[in-house]
C-alpha positions as CSV (number, residue, x, y, z in Angstrom):
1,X,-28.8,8.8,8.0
2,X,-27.2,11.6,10.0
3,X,-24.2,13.8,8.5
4,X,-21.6,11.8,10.1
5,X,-23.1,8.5,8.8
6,X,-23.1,10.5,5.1
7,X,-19.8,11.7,5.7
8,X,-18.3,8.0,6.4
9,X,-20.0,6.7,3.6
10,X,-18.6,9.3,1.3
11,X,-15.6,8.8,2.8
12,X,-15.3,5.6,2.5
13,X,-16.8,5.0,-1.1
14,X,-14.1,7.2,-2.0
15,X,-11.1,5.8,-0.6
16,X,-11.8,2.3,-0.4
17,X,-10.0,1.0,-3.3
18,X,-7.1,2.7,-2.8
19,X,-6.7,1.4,0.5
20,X,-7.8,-2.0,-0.8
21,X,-5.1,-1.6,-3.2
22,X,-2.2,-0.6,-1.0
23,X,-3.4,-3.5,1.2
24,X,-3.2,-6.1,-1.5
25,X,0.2,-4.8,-2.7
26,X,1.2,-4.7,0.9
27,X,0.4,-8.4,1.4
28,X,-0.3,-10.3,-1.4
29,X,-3.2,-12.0,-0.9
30,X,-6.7,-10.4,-1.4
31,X,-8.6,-12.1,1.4
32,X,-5.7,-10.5,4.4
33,X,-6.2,-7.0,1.9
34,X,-9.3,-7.0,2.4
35,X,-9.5,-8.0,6.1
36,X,-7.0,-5.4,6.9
37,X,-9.1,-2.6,5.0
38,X,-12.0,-4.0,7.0
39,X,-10.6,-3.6,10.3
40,X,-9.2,-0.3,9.4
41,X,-12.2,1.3,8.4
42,X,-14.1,-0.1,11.3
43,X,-11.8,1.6,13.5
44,X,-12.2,5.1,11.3
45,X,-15.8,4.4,11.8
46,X,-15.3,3.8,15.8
47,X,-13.4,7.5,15.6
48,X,-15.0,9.4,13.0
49,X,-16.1,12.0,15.3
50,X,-12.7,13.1,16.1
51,X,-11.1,11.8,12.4
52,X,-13.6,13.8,10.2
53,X,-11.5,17.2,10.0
54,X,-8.8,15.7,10.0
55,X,-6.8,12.8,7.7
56,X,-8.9,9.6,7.6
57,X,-7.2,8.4,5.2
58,X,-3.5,8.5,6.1
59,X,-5.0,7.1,9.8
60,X,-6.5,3.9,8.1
61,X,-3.4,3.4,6.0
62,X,-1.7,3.7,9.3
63,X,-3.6,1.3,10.6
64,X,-3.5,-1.4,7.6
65,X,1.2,-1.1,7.9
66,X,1.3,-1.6,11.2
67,X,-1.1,-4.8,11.6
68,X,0.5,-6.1,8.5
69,X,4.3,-5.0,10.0
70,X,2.7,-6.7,13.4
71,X,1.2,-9.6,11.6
72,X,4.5,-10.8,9.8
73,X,6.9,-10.2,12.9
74,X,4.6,-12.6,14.7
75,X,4.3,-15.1,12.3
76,X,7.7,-14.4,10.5
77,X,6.0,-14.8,7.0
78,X,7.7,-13.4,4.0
79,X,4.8,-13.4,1.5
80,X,6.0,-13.5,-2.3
81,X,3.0,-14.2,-3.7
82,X,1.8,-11.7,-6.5
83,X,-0.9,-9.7,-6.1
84,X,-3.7,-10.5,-8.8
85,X,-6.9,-8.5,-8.3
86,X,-5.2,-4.7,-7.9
87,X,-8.1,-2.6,-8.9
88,X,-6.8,0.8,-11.2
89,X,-3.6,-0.4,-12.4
90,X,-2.0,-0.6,-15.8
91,X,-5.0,-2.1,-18.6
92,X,-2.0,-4.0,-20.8
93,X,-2.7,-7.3,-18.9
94,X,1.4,-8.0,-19.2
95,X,2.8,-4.9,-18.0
96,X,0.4,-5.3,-15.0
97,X,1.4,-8.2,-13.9
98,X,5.0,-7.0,-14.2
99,X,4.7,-4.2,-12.2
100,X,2.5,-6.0,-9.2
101,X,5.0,-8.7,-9.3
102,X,8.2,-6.5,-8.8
103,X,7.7,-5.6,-5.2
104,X,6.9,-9.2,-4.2
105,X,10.4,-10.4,-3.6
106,X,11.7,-7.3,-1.8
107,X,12.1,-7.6,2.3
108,X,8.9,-6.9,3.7
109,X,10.5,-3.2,5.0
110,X,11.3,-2.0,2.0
111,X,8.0,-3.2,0.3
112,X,6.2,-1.2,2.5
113,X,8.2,2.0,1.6
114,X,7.7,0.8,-2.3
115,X,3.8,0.8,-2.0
116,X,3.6,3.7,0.6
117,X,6.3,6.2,-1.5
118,X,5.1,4.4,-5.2
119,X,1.9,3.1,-5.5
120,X,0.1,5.0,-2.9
121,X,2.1,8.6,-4.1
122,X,2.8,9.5,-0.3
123,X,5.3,11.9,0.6
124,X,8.6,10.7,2.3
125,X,7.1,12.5,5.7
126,X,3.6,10.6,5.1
127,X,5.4,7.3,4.3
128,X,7.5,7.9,8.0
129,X,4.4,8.8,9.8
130,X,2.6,5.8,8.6
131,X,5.6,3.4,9.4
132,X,6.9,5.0,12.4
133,X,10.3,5.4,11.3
134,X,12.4,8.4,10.1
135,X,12.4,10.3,7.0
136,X,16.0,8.8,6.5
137,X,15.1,5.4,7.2
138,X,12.0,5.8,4.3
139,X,14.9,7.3,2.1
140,X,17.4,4.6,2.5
141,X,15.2,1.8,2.0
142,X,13.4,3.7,-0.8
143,X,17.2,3.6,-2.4
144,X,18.1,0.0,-2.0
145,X,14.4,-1.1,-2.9
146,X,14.7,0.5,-6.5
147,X,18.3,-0.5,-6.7
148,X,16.8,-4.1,-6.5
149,X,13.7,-3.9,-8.9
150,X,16.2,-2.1,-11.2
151,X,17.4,-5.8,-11.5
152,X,14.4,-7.4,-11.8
153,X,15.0,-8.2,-16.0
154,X,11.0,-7.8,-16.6
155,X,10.6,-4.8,-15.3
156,X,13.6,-3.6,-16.8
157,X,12.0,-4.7,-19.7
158,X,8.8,-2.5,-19.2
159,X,10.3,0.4,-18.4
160,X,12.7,0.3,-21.6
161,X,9.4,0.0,-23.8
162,X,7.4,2.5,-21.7
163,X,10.4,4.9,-22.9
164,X,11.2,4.3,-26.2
165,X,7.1,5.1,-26.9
């Protein structure tokens, strides 16, 4: 195996879940997740010369928001479905599922900002660059996304408990 091969694999044994996971937060559905994380990591592969030094990651991640962003406008699906199989998330089988159901219901925009800024622990510049929108735009929907889930009487719920502890 040459070094690039090694370096790929390494790569991608160690960010493969969490892409998996944004993916499947992203969409809802573990089969799309896992396409998407396919196709995204073949393209990596198709660019690792030039990728290597530089952020992999963030460009797979790139990749998996924009075909999903692409794939909804041109079907004009709305998935609400929860997300059941999110590898490294809470152990307390309840509060799990609490936490990957919140984000289901929310417009597909600001979903993307609540996994990107949330669950994937980007940066409000990372979250733009990934989305192609401005820093403002990532803040605004960040804003009315948690003003939303601060609704949501389950998770409201959690997040009382997680605090009284």
């Amino acid at each position: 195996m040459s070094t690039a091969e090694a370096g790929f694999t390494e790569w991608l044994v160690g960010h493969r879940t969490s892409l998996l996971r944004g993916a499947l937060l992203l969409t809802g559905d573990r089969a799309r997740a896992e396409d998407s994380v396919q196709e995204a990591t073949l393209k990596v592969a198709q660019r690792w010369h030039r990728l290597h030094d530089q952020h992999p990651t963030a460009y797979a991640r790139k990749i998996i928001y924009r075909d999903h962003v692409s794939g909804w406008r041109r079907r004009r699906e709305f998935p609400t479905d929860v997300a059941h199989d999110v590898p490294g998330y809470a152990h307390d089988p309840d509060h799990r599922a609490v936490v990957l159901a919140a984000p289901a219901d929310l417009p597909q925009r600001q979903r993307a900002v609540v996994v990107l800024r949330y669950f994937e622990d980007l940066t409000e510049r990372q979250t733009a660059d990934v989305l192609g929108i401005a820093v403002g735009t990532v803040k605004s929907r960040a804003h009315d996304a948690l003003r939303s889930l601060r609704s949501v009487p389950s998770l409201h719920d959690l997040i009382g408990e997680e605090r009284s502890r």
